[in-house]
C-alpha positions in Angstrom: 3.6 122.6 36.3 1.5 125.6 35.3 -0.1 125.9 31.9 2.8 127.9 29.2 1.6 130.9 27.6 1.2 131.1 24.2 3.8 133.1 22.1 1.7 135.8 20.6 3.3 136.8 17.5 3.1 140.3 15.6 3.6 139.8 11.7 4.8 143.3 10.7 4.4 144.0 7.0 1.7 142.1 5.0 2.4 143.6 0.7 1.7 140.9 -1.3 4.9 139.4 -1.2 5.2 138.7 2.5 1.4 137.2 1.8 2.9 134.9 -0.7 5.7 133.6 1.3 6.7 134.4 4.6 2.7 134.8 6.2 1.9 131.3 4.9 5.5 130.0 6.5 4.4 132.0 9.8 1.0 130.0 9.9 2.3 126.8 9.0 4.8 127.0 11.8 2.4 128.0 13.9 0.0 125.8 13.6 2.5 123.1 13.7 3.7 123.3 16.7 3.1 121.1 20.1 3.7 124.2 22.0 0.9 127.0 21.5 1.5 129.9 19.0 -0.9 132.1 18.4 -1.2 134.7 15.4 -2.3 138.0 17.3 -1.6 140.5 15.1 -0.7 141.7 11.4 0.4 145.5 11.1 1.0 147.2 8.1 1.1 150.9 6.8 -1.7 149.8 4.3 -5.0 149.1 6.1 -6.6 147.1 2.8 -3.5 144.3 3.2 -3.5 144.2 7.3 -7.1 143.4 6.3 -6.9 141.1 4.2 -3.6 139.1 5.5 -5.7 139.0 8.9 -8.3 137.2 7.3 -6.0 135.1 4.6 -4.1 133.1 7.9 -6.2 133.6 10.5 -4.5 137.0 12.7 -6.8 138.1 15.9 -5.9 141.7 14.8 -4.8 144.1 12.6 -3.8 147.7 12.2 -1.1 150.5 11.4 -1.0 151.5 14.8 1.8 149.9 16.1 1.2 151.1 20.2 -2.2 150.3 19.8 -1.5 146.7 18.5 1.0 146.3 21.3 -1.6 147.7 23.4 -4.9 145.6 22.7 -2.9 142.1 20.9 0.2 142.2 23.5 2.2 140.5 21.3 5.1 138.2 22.6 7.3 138.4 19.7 7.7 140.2 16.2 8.4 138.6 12.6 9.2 141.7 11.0 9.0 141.4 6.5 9.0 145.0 6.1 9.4 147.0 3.0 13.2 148.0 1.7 12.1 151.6 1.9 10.5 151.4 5.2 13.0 149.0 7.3 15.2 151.4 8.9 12.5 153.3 10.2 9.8 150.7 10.9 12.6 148.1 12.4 14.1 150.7 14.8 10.4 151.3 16.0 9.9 147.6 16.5 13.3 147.2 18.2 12.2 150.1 20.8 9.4 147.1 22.4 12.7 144.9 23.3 10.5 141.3 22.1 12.5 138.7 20.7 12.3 139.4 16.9 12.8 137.9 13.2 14.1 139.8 10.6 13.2 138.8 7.1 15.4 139.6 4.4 15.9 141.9 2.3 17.2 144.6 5.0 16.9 147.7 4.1 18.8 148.8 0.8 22.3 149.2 1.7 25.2 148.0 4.6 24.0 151.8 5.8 20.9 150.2 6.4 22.1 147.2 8.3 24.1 148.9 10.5 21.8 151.3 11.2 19.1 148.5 12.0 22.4 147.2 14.4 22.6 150.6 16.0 19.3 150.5 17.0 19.3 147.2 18.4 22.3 148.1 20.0 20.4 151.0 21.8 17.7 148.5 22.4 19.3 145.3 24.1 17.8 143.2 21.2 19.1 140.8 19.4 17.1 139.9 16.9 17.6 136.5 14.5 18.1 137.0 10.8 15.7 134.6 8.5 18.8 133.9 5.9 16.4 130.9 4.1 19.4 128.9 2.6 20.7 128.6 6.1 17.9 126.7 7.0 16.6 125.1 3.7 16.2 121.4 4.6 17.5 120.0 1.3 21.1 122.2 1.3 21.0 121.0 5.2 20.6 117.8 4.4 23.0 117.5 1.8 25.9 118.9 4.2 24.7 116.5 7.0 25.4 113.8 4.5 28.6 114.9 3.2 30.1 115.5 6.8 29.4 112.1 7.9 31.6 111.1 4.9 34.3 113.5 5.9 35.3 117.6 5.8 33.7 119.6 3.0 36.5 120.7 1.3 34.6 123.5 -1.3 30.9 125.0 -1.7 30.2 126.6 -5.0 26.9 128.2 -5.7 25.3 129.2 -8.9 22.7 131.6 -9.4 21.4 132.5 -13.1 18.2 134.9 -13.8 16.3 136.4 -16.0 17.2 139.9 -16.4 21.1 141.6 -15.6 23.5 141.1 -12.6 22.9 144.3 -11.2 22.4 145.6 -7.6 19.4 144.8 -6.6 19.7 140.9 -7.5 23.3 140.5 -5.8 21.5 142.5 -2.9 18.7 140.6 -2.5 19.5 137.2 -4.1 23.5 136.9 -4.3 24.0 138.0 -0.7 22.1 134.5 0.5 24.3 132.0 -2.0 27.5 133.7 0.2 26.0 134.1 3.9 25.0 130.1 3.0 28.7 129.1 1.8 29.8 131.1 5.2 27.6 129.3 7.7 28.7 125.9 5.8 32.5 126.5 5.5 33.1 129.1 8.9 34.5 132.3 9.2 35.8 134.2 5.9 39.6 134.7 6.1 39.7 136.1 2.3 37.9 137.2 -0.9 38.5 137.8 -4.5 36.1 139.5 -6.5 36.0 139.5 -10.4 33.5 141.5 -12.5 34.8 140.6 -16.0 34.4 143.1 -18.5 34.0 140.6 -21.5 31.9 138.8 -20.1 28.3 139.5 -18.5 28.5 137.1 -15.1 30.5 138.6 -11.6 32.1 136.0 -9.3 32.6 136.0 -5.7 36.1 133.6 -4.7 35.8 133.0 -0.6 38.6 131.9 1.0 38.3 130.0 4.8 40.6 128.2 7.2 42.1 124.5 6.5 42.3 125.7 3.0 38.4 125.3 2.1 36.9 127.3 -0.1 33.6 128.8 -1.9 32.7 130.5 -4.5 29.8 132.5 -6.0 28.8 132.8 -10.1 26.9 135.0 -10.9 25.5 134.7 -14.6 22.2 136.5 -16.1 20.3 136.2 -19.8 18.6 132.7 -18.2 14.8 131.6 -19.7 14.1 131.4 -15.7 15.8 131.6 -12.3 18.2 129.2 -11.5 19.8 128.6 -7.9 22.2 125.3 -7.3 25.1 124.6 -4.7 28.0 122.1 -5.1 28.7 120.7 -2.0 32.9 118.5 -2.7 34.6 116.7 -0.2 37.0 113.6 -0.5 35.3 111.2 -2.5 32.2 112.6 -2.4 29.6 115.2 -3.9 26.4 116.3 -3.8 24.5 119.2 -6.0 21.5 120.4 -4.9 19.4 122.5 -7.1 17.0 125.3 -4.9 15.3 126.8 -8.1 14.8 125.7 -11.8 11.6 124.7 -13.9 11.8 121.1 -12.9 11.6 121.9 -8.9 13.7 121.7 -6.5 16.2 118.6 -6.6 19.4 116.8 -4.4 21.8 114.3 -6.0 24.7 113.1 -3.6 27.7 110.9 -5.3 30.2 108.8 -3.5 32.8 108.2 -5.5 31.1 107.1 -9.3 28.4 105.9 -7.3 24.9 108.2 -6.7 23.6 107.5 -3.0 21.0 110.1 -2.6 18.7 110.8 -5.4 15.4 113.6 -4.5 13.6 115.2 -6.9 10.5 118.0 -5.9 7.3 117.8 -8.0 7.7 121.1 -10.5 4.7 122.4 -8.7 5.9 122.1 -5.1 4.8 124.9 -2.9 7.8 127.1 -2.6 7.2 126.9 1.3 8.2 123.1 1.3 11.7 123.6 0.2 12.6 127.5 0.7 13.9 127.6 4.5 11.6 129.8 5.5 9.5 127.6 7.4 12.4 126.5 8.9 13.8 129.6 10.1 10.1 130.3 11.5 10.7 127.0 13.4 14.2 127.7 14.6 13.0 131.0 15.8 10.2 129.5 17.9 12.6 126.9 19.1 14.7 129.3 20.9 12.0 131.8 22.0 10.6 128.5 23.6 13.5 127.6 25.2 14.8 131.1 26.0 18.3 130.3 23.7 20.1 132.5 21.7 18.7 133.4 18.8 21.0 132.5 15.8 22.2 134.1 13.4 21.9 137.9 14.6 22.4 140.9 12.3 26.5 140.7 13.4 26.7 137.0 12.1 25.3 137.8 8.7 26.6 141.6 8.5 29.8 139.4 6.4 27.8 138.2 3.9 26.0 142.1 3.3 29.4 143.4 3.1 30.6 141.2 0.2 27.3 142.3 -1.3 27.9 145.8 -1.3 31.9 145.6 -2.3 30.9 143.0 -5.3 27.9 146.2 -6.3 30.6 148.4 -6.2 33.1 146.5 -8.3 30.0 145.9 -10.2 29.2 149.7 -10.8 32.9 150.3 -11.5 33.0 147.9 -14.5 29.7 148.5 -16.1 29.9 152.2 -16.3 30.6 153.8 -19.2 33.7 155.6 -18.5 35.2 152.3 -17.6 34.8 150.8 -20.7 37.4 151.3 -23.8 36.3 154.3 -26.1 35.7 151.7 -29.0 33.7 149.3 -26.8 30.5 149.3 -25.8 29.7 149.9 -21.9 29.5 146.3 -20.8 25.9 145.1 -20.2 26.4 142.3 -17.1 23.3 140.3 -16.6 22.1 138.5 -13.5 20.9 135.3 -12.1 
């Protein structure tokens, strides 16, 4: 048997935040791996942060010419972390080179921007795999492996509390992974409630799913810090496992009165042991390697971006003035 090729990855976008948290996943995964992965390239419209993520994990190249970097680094496949402003564009360009990709959340701005971003990949014959973290983060996976080999999991509720309002841009960027994760737990959504109460400053998502299972999402703002946590109840069982919150990461699993499963993160735990993404860098390789379907795709996760826009909408509806009674105040709903 001949010697395998490497896969020769593109990172496209290196800002700060993608140098914070999804580069350092990339090389991890990388470097981890029994089959050979090599970082060839780092683009980015900025040349002082291609720089500098090139030299921060290690990438043979870097640039803001895409061609050229196709050209000299022949990359294999593409992790793309582009900026919100910038992913239509700069993912339709990407999508015209037909390698398997990654798509790292947040897409775009809007469900314009999604399917848009579909269109072109469409066009293309790609199918790239969407890096939804909380489908992938090993302590929610593990406690749904546990509770499943104790029987169905009857409801998923997730709870998500930060510092400033519930507005937009959190449900958009934050809210939208709490459902897509309840989804890819529970199946495919057969109905949904929304619920933006005007006394109140929290928004809730009610998911409805076959063999009468259900999720839901709160949505609460006015927290010290960010808070992320997921219920997992079946019969006789539960398990809570906390994603964010000052103490670190944490799972607890009950059966019956009795606690089975007790984990708790050191406060200071790298964010890249417990996040997902690592693991969706993984998954990705995984199938590349083994020429699979990459999973999910922008039409498995276009659900979840939906909800996100209808619940901003219901969300703008409530929390403008005009909605509000003349002798109220407009209602100031803050986020998680």
């Amino acid at each position: 048997m001949g010697k395998r090729l490497p896969i020769k990855v593109l990172l496209a976008g290196c800002d700060p935040e993608v140098q914070l948290r999804v580069a350092p996943a990339l090389a991890k995964a990388a470097n981890g791996r029994t089959d050979p992965v090599e970082l060839a390239a780092v683009y980015g419209a900025a040349a002082g942060h291609a720089q500098s993520a090139a030299q921060a994990f290690g990438f043979k190249a870097h640039g803001a010419d895409l061609n050229e970097l196709f050209r000299t680094a022949a990359p294999s496949v593409v992790v793309a972390a582009v900026p919100t402003d910038q992913a239509v564009a700069e993912i339709s360009a990407l999508l015209a080179y037909k390698a398997p990709m990654l798509l790292v959340p947040p897409l775009g701005k809007s469900l314009d921007d999604i399917l848009a971003m579909s269109e072109a990949a469409r066009k293309s014959g790609a199918r790239p795999m969407v890096a939804m973290s909380r489908r992938f983060s090993p302590y929610l996976c593990r406690a749904v492996q546990w509770g499943r080999q104790l029987g169905p999991i009857k409801m998923v509720r997730a709870h998500l509390r930060a510092v400033g309002q519930v507005d937009g841009p959190f449900i958009w960027n934050s809210g939208v992974h709490a459902i897509d994760a309840i989804a890819s737990i529970l199946g495919r959504i057969e109905g949904v409630e929304l619920r933006v109460p005007k006394d109140s400053a929290a928004a809730a998502v009610s998911l409805r799913f076959a063999n009468q299972t259900c999720g839901q999402v709160e949505l609460a703002g006015g927290a010290e810090h960010t808070q992320e946590s997921y219920e997992i109840i079946g019969e006789g069982y539960q398990a809570v496992v906390v994603l964010q919150a000052l103490a670190g990461p944490s799972m607890q699993c009950w059966r019956g009165p009795k606690i089975e499963v007790r984990i708790q993160a050191p406060a200071a735990e790298p964010a890249i042991q417990h996040d997902g993404m690592f693991e969706a860098m993984m998954a990705f390789f995984d199938a590349v390697a083994a020429q699979t379907k990459l999973s999910p795709t922008l039409e498995d996760v276009l659900p979840a971006f939906d909800l996100a826009q209808r619940l901003i909408g219901e969300l703008a509806a409530a929390t403008t003035p005009a909605a509000a009674p003349p002798e109220t105040a407009p209602l100031a709903v803050a986020v998680a």
